[in-house]
C-alpha positions in Angstrom: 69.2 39.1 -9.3 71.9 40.5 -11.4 71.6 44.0 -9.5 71.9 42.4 -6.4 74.9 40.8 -7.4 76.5 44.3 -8.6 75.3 46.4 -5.5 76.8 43.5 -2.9 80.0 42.7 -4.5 82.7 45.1 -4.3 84.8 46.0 -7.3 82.1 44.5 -9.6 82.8 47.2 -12.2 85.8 45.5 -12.9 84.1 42.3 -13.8 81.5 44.3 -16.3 84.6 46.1 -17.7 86.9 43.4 -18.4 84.2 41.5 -19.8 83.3 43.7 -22.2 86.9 44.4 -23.4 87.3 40.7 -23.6 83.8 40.9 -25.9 85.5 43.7 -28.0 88.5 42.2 -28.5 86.9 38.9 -29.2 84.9 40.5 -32.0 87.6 42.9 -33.5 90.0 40.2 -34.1 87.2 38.0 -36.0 86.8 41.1 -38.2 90.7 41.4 -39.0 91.0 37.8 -39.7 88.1 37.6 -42.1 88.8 40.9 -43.9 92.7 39.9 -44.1 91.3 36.1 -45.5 92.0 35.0 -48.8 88.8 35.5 -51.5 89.6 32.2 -53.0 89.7 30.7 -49.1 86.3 32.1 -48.9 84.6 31.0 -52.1 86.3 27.2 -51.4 84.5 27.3 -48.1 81.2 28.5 -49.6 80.9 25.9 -51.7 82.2 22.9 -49.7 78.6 22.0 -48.9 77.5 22.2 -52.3 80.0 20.1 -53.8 79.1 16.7 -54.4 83.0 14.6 -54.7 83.3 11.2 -54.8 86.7 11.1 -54.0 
């Protein structure tokens, strides 16, 4: 079905290009913003389940 849909519609590379540049992007940013997060951000997080406050 999918190749059908790729040899009918014209310009369909586009749509398989942008859409994995949108998937890069997507997954490169995720990377910066967890290698540029705080450790202590990161351990607090970790342990929010395991923390039992009665607060």
């Amino acid at each position: 079905m999918f190749k059908q849909f790729l040899d009918k519609v014209e310009g369909s590379q586009i749509y398989l290009i942008s859409s994995l540049g949108i998937f890069l992007v997507f997954f490169i940013l995720v990377f910066i913003m967890l290698f540029l997060m705080k450790k202590e951000h990161i351990k607090h997080m970790s342990e929010l389940p395991l923390k039992n406050d009665e607060n």
